[in-house]
N, C-alpha and C positions, 0 to 999 in steps of 0.2 A: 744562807746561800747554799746553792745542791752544789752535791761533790763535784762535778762536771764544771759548774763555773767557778768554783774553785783554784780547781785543776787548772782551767784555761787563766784565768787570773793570774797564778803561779809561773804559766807560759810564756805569756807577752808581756808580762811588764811594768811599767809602771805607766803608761799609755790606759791602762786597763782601770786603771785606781782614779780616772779622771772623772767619773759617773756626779752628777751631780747626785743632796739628798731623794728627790723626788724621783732619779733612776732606779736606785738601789740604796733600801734603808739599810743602815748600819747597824748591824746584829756584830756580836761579839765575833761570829765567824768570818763577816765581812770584812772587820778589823785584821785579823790574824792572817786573812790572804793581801787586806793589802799591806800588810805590814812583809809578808814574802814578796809582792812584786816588788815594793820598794826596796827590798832588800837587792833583790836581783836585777836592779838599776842602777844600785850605789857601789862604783865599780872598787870602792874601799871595804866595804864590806863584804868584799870577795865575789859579789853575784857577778852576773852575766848582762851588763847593759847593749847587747850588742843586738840583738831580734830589731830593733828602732833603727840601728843603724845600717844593719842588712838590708830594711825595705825599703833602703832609697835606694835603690840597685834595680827597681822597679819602677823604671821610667819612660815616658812616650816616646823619647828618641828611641830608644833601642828597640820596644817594639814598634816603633814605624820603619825602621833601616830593614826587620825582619818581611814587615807588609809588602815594604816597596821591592823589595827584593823577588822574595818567591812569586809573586803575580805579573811580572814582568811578563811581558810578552816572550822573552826569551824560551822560558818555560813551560810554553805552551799550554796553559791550564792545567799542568799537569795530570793529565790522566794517567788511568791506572797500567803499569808498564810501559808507558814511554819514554823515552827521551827525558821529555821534562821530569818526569819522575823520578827515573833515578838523580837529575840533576837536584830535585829539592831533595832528596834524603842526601846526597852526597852533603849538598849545605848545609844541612843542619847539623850531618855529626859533627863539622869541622867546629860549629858553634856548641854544640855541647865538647867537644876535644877544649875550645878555647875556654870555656868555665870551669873545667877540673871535673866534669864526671867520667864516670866510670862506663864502660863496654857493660850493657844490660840484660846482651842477649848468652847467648850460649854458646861456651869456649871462645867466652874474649870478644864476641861478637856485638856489634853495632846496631845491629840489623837480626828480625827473628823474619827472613823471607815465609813466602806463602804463592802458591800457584795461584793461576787465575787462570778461567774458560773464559776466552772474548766467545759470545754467543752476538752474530750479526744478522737479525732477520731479514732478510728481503723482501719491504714491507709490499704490500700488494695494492694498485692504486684503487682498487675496488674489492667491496665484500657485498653480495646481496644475501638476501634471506629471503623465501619461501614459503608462503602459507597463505589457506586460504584463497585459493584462486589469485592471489597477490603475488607480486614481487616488488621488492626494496632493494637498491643499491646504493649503499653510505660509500662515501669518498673520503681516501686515506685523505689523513693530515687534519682535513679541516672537521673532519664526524671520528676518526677513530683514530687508532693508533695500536698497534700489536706486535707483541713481540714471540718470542719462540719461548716456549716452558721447559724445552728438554734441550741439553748440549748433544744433540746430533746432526749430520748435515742436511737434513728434510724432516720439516714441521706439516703436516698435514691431518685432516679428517676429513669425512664424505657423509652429506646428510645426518647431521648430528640434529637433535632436537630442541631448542631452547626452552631452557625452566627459570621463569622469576622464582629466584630464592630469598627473596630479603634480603637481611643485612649479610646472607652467609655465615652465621654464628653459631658456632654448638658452645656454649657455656655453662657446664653444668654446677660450677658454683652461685649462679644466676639463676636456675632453672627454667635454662636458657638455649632452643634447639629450634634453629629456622629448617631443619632437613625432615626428623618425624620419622627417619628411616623408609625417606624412600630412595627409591631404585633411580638413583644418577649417573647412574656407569654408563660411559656413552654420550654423555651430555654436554650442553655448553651452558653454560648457569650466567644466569644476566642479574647482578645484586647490584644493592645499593652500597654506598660508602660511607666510612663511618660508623658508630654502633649506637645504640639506642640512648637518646640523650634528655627525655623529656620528662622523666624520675632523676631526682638527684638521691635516690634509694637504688635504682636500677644501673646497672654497672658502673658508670664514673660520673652519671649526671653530664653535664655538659665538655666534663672532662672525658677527652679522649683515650680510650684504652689502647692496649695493641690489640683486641678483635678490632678496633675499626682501620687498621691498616693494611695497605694494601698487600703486605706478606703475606698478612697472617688471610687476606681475604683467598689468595691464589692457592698457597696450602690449602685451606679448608677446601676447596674444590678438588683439589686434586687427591685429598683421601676421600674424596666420594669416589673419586674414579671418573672423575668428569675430564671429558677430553679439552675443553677450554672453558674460560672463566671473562664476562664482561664486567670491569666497574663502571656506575653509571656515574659520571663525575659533574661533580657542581665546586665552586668557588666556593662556596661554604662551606660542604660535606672533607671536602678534600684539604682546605688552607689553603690553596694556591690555584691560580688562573689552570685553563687547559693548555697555555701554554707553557708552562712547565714540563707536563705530559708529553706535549710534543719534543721540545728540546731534551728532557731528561732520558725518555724508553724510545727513542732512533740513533742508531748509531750502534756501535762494538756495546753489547751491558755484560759487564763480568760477573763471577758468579765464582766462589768456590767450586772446586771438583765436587758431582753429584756422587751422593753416596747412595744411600738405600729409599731414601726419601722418597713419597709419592710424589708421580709429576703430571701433571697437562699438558697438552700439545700446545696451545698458545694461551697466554694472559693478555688481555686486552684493556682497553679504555673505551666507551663513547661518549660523547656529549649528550648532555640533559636532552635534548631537543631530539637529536638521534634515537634515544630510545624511550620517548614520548612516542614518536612518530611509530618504531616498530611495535611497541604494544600494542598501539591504537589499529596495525594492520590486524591483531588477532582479536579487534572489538573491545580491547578494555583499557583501561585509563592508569595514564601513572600513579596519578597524585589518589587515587582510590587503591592500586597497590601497595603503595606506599603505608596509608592508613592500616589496611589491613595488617601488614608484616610489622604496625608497633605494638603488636598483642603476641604476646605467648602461644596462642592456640593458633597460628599461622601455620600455613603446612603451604609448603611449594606451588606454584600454579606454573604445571604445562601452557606455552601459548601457543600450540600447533602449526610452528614455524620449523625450519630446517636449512641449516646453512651448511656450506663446505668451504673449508679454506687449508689453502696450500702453500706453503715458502720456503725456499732453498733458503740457508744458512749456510755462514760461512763460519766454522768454529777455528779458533785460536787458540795458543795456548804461552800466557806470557808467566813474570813474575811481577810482584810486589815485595813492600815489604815494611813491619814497623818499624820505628827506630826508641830503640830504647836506650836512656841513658840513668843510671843510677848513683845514687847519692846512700852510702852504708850509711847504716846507724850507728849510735854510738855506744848504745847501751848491749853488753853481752849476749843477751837471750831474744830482749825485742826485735835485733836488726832482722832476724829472721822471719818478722812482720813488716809490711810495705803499706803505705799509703802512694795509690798511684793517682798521678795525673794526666789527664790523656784530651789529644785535641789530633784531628784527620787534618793530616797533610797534604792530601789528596782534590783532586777536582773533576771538572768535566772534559779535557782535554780539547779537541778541538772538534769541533761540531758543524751542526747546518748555522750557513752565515746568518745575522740577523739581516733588517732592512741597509744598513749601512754597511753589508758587504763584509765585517766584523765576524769572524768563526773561532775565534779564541775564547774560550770561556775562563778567565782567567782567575774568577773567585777568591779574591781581594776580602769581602768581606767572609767569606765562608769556603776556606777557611783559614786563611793568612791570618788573622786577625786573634784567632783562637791558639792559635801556632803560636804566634809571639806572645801571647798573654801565657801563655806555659812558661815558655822560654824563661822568660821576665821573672816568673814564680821561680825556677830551678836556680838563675842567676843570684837571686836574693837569699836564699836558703845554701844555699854555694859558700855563698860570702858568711855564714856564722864558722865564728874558731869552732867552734863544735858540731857535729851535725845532729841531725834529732834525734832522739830515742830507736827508734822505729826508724830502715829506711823510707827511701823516696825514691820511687820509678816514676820517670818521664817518658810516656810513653806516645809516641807522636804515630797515631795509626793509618796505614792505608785505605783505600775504597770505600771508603764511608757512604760516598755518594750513591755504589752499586749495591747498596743496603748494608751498612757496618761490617764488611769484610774481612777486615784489617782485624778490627776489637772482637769479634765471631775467632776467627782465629786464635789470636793470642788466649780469651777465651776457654776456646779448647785446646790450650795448648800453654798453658801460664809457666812462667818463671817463677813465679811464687805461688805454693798452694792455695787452690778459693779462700779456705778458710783462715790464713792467715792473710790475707790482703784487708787491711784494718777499709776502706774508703776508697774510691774511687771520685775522683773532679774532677768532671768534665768543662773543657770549653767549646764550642761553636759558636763561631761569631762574637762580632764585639760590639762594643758603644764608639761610635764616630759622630754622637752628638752632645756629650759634654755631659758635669756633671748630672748626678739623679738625686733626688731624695726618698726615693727605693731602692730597692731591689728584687729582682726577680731568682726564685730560687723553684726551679723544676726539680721537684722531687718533697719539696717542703709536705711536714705530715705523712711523712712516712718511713722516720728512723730518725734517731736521737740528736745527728749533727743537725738535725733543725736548732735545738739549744744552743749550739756552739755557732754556728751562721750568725743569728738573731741578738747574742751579745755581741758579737763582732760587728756589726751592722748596725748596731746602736749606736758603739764606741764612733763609728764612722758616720753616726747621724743621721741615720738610713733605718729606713723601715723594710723590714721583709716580707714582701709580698708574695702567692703563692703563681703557678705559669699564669700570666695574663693572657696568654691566647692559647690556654687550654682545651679550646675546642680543634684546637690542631694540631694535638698527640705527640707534643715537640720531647717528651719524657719516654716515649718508645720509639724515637725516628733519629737517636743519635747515639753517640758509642754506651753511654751510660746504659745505656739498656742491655747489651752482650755484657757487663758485669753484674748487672742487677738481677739475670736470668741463672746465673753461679753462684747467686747467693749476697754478695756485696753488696755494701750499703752505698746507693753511690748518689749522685746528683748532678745536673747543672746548671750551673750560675751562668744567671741572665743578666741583661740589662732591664733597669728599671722603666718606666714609662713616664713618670714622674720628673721632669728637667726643671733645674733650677732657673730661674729668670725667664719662664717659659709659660707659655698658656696652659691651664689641664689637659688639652686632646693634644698636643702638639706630638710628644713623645710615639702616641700610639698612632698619628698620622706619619711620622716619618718611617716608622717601622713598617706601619701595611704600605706605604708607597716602596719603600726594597721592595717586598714579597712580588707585588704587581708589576714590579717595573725592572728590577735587576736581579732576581732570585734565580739562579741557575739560568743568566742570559749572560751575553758578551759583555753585557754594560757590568758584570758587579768586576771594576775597575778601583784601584786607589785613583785616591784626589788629595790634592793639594789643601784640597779644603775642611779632610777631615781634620777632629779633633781626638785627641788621645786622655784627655783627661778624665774620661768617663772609666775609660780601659784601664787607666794606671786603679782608679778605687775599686775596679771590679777583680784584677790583679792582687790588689794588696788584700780583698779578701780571703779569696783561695789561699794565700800568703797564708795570712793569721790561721785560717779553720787547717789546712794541712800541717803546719805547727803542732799546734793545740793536739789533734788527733795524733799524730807520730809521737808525743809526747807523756799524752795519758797514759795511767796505768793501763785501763780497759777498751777495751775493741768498740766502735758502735755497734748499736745493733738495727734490725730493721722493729718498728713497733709491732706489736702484739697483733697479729690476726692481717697484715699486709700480705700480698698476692707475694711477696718472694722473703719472705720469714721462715716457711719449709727448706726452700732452696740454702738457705745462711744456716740453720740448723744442722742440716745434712754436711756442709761445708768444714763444718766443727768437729760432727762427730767423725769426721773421716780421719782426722786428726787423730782420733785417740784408737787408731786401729793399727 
């Protein structure tokens, strides 16, 4: 058996010694760890039976009383800075005060605040574009959607030029550059979404990188010096309807205070159809664009069009804030090593009503859901007489929604140094359709607590599987990713698709029907009719694998040659400076 299953063997118990022979053959070393778990079961023998007993403290009542709670209407979707807002972080510390943790933040603090620009564009009900003896006029809402690139109070440009850029990707560990070094300064760049998917050798295969999101698409524009930036969006390329688009980028979008960062005058959206149609005004054809920008030797194509667009904004200036609650360590030297776990408190606040009149976005499933499944995790690890080796930060983050603000922050700005943060677990969202015999693990293959997940996840009868709907970048579109960017090994834990007593598509049918139908609408509401039993085993994993890790000797790491192994590297040696 490797040191690591070992170790975790040693951890949890005698739960762990349950493997049938065809799980795990019995080698002499097999023997000698489960002869320690049993030990540390056998409460005469001095060990610690109590890890089993702590994870029934992990139960659906308490995260449903957390679900029902925070998404009340009372709360108004909590958006970022309002009302509701502070009222969900007020709740929550009183619920980490009632479990015995500790003030996480700094000098005794609850709460590590962070400013926020509300940036309100004033979207325009028209944009035409110009070329070729032509004119086009797309109609806000239903063809586009635009927001303002710079926190100041007038977003404008005059006669800018439109250039299909492709994916907008300079990648040069890809040897990989849709620009060619040419002259964008001035320009409105019209790409596609998403990044090249039709090599499982070429960047992620059909897994989604961060090139193909829409941050990373706006930055890259904006160090060209391009004065605005269009995604062309499809339900495929994107994972979500355009209505998402509409409801998510109209209204107040926050944004950390700008610092030095290149910007654009506006980021935009249109629909597939939309900019079929404006190609087609300059004589050439999408889906033959398209083709061409999946070759390396693409270089931009001018479409001798030119638009102008103008919008008063109304900037703001609130707060946020995370809420952190910690649990020391027990061991001398380690506690000054953290395993955190982190889930967005936050939502869309109140917005354009749907058809039934409904403007609450109350975000029940995303992210109440992920919030209590923390909670549940800290409750249970609370409840051992001892705590783990290693602490445990509960870090419940702001603004997720207006691109990981909250975890971007903390971030640049940690309680515990990068390099001594052993992990980070993330939740978003939960399982409210029962049990799985998966699991879904965003991040799998690509750092060591894969081992530690996938004995845990046996032990529970479950198979780990790696993002099932990895063509929609759900590993760079949530807080794990602002630790994984510092270096951290981090990941999160999904629901499986796999339902027991359930047909094979069922799982991955009721998931794409959220996406389609209540993903950042009015409707993602709690129901009476959820089930929490999926959530309590997806709870009691993060349970075991944070365990396990605040307990080991050794830190994870990320594997050999992964995109943020330089970043953990550098995280280390800073340590020894």
């Amino acid at each position: 058996m490797k040191k690591l299953e070992l170790i975790l063997v040693a951890v949890l118990g005698a739960s762990l010694v349950a493997c049938s022979a065809d799980e795990a053959p019995q080698d002499e070393t097999t023997a000698d760890a489960a002869d320690t778990a049993a030990a540390m079961a056998d409460p005469a023998a001095g060990g610690n039976p109590t890890a089993e007993a702590a994870a029934q403290q992990i139960t659906g009542d308490y995260m449903r009383g957390i679900v029902v709670e925070i998404s009340d209407d009372r709360y108004e979707g909590r958006g970022p800075g309002s009302r509701g807002d502070e009222m969900a972080r007020e709740y929550l510390v009183e619920r980490m005060q009632e479990l015995g943790l500790e003030p996480g933040g700094e000098d005794g603090s609850w709460e590590q605040p962070f400013d926020l620009v509300g940036v309100n564009a004033g979207q325009p009900d028209a944009w035409t574009f110009d070329g070729h003896g032509k004119s086009m006029t797309l109609k806000q809402w239903d063809q586009f959607i635009v927001g303002s690139g710079i926190q100041e109070e007038r977003s404008e440009f005059s006669d800018a030029e439109v250039v299909f850029v492709g994916y907008g990707i300079q990648a040069p560990e890809y040897d990989w550059d849709d620009y060619k070094g040419a002259d964008l300064k001035g320009k409105v760049l019209l790409m596609m979404n998403n990044d090249p998917d039709w090599d499982p050798e070429l960047f992620g295969g059909e897994t989604r990188l961060w090139y193909g999101r829409w941050d990373y698409k706006y930055l890259s524009a904006a160090r060209q010096g391009a004065v605005g930036a269009i995604i062309i969006h499809t339900s495929p390329s994107a994972g979500y309807p355009f209505q998402v688009v509409q409801t998510s980028w109209t209204g107040v979008q926050f944004e950390l205070p700008a610092g030095d960062e290149p910007r654009s005058q506006v980021a935009a959206w249109v629909t597939e159809d939309s900019a079929r149609d404006l190609i087609a005004m300059a004589g050439l054809d999408l889906d033959e664009l398209r083709e061409a920008a999946y070759n390396r030797d693409f270089e931009p194509v001018p479409l001798g069009i030119t638009t102008s667009l103008g919008m008063d904004v109304e900037i703001t200036r609130v707060k946020s804030a995370n809420v952190l609650g910690l649990i020391e360590g027990s061991d001398p030297v380690l506690k000054d090593e953290v395993v955190i776990y982190t889930a967005h408190h936050d939502h869309l606040g109140i917005g354009t009503p749907n058809e039934d009149g409904d403007a609450i976005y109350n975000g029940a499933m995303d992210n109440a859901t992920g919030v209590a499944q923390v909670m549940a995790i800290a409750r249970a690890i609370k409840a051992l007489p001892e705590a783990p080796r290693r602490s445990v930060l509960v870090n419940l983050v702001g603004a997720e929604e207006q691109g990981l603000l909250g975890s971007e922050y903390y971030a640049a700005n940690p309680t515990f140094a990068p390099g001594r943060i052993a992990a980070n677990l993330n939740y978003d969202g939960g399982n409210i359709w029962g049990h799985t015999h998966d699991l879904t693990f965003v991040g799998l293959g690509k750092s060591t607590v894969d081992e530690i997940v996938t004995l845990i996840a046996g032990e529970q009868g479950r198979v780990v599987k790696p993002d099932q709907f990895s063509d929609r970048g759900y590993f760079y579109r949530s807080d794990q990713f602002s630790f994984a960017k510092i270096g951290v090994p981090a990941m999160y834990l999904d629901t499986g698709t796999d339902f027991v007593d359930r047909p094979p598509e069922w799982g991955r049918e009721q998931q794409n029907h959220y996406t389609e139908v209540n993903y950042h609408q009015p409707t993602d509401e709690y129901s009476p009719s959820w089930t929490f039993d999926g959530m309590v085993d997806d709870a009691l994993l993060g349970y075991w694998t944070g365990l396990a890790i605040a307990n080991a000797d050794d830190k994870p790491t990320w594997v050999p040659g992964d995109e943020f192994e330089a970043a953990r590297l550098e995280a280390l040696r800073a340590l020894e400076e």
